[in-house]
C-alpha positions as CSV (number, residue, x, y, z in Angstrom):
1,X,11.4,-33.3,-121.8
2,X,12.5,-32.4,-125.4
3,X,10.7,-29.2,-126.1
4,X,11.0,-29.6,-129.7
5,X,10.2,-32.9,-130.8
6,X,6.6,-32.3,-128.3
7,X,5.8,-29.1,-130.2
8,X,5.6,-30.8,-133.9
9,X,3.5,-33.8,-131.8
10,X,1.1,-30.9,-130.9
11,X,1.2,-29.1,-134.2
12,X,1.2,-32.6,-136.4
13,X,-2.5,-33.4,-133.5
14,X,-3.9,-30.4,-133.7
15,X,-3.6,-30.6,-137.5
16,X,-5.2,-33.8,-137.6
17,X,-8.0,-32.8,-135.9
18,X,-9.0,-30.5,-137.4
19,X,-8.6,-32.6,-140.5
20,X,-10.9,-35.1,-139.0
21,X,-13.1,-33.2,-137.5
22,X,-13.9,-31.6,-141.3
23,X,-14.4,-34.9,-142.7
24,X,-17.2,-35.6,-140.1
25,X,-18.8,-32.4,-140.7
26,X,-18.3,-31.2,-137.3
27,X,-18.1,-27.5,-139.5
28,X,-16.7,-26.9,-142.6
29,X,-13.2,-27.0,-143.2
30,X,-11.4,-24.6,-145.5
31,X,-7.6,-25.3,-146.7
32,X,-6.7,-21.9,-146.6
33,X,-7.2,-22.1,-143.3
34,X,-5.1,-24.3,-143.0
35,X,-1.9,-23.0,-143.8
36,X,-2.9,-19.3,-141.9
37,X,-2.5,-21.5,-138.5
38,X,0.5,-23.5,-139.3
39,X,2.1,-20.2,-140.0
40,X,0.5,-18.6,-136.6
41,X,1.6,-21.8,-135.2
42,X,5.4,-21.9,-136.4
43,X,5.5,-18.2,-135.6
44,X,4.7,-19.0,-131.6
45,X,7.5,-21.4,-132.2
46,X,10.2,-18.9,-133.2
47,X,9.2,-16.5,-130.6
48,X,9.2,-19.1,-127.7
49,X,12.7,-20.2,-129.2
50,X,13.7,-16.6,-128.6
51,X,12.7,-16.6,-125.5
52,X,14.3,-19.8,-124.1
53,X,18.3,-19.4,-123.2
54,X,20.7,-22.1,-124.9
55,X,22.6,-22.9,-121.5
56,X,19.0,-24.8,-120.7
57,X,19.2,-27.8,-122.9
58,X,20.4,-30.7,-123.0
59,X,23.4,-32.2,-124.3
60,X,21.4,-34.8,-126.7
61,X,18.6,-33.5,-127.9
62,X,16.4,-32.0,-131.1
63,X,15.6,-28.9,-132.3
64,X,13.4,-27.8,-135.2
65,X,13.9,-24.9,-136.8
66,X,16.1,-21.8,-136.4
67,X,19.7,-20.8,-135.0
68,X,21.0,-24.2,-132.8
69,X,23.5,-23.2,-130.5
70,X,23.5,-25.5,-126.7
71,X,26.6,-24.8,-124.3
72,X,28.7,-27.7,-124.4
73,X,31.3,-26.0,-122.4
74,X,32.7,-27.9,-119.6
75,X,30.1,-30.9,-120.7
76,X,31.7,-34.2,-120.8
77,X,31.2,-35.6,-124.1
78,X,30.9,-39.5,-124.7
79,X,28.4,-40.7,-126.9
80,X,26.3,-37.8,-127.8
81,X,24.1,-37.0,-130.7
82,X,22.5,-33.6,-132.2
83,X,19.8,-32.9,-134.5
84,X,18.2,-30.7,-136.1
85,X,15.6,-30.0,-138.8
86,X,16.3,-26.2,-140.7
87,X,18.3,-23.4,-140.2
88,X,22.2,-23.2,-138.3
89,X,23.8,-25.5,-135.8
90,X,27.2,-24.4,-134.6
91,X,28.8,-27.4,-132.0
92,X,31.2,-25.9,-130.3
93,X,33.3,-28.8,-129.0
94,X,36.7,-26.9,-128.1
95,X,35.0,-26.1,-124.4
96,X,33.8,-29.6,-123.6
97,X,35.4,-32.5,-122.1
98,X,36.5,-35.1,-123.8
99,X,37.5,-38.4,-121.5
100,X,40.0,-40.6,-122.1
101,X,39.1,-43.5,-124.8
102,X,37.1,-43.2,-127.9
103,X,34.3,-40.8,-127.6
104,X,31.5,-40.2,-130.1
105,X,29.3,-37.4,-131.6
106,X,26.9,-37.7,-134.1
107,X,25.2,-34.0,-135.7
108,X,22.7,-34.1,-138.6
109,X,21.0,-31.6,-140.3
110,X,17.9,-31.1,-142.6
111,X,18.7,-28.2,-144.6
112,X,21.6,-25.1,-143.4
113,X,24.9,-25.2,-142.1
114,X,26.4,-27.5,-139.7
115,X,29.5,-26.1,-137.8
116,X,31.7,-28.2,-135.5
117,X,34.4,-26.9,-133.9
118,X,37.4,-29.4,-132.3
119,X,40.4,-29.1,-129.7
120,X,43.5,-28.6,-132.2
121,X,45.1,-31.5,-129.9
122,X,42.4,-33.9,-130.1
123,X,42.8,-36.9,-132.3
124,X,40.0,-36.7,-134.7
125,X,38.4,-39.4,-137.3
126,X,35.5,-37.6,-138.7
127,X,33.0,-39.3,-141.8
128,X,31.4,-36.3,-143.0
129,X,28.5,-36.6,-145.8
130,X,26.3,-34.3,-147.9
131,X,22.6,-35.2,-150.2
132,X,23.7,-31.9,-151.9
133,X,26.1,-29.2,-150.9
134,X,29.8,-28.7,-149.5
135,X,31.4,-30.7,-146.8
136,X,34.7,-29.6,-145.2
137,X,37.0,-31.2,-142.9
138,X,39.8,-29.0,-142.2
139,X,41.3,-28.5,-145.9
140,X,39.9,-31.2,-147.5
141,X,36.8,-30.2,-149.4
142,X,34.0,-31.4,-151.5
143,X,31.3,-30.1,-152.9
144,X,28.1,-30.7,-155.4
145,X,25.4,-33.7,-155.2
146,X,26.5,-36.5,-152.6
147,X,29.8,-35.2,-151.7
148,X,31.4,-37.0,-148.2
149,X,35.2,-37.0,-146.6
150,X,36.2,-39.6,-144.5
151,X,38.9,-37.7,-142.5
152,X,41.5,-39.3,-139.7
153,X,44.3,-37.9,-138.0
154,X,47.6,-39.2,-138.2
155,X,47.6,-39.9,-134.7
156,X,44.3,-40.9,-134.0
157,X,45.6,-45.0,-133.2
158,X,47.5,-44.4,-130.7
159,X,45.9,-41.0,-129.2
160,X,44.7,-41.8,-125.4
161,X,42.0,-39.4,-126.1
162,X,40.3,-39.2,-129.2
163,X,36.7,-38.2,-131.3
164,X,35.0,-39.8,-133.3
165,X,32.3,-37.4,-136.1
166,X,29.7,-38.7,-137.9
167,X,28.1,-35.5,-139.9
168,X,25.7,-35.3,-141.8
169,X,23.3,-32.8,-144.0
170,X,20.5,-33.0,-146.3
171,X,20.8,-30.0,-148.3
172,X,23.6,-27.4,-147.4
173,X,27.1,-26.9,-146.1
174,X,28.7,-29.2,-143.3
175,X,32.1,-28.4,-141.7
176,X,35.0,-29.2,-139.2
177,X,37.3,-27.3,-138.1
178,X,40.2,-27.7,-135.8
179,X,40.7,-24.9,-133.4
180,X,43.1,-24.3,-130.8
């Protein structure tokens, strides 16, 4: 079960209803109210984010709001894809498994940074795109309103094992760097 995406389900209900249940007069509803218990409501979500280890996700999956950090280490990665609303998400890549063939990981991001870190030896094709922000792909750099680098590596053809990026961000920094 993805944690995440059924929290903002119960929020966006529970919001609702209460909505509704002012417009039928069930009691009177007040819009200051309103905005008190989505702030008690995102708070509860912080703290049960505290509270719940990386190393229990899931390889795919999303996250809302805050620090996104899963284990990938010794995961096998084939066709995988990250996502997450506000805040930092660091992929750690360097750890996992990549098979033979073409494997591929897709990462977006609402608003923050988005890190993603590769093996050094791994052939690498990487299309990396900003709304507005930077975007890095080892030296090659971009920056400002709709910047993007399509990146591949020189030996990325004929590589028996090799990853494909697709990064994205709405408003912020995305990066790749190639580690050893």
């Amino acid at each position: 079960m993805n944690s995440g995406r059924v929290f903002w389900a119960v929020v966006l209900i529970a919001l609702g209803v209460v909505l509704l249940a002012g417009n039928l007069n069930l009691f009177r509803f007040r819009w200051d109210m309103l905005w008190a218990v989505t702030l008690i409501l995102v708070g509860i979500w912080f703290v049960w984010r505290a509270f719940v280890p990386a190393q229990h996700h899931d390889v795919n999956f999303f996250a809302g709001i805050g620090e996104l950090r899963p284990n990938l280490g010794g995961k096998e990665i084939r066709r995988e894809e990250f996502s997450h609303g506000i805040g930092e998400c660091d992929l750690d890549l360097t750890r996992a498994t990549i098979p033979d063939g073409e494997s591929t990981v897709k990462a977006s991001l609402g608003i923050g940074e988005l890190k993603i870190r590769v093996p050094r030896d791994l052939a690498l094709r990487a299309q990396v795109n900003a709304g507005m922000g930077e975007a890095q792909v080892g030296d090659q750099k971009d920056d400002g309103i709709g910047p993007q680098i399509h990146f591949q590596s020189d030996d990325y053809a004929t590589a028996a094992r090799k990853l494909f990026i697709e990064a994205n961000v709405g408003l912020g920094k995305v990066e790749i760097k190639r580690r050893a």
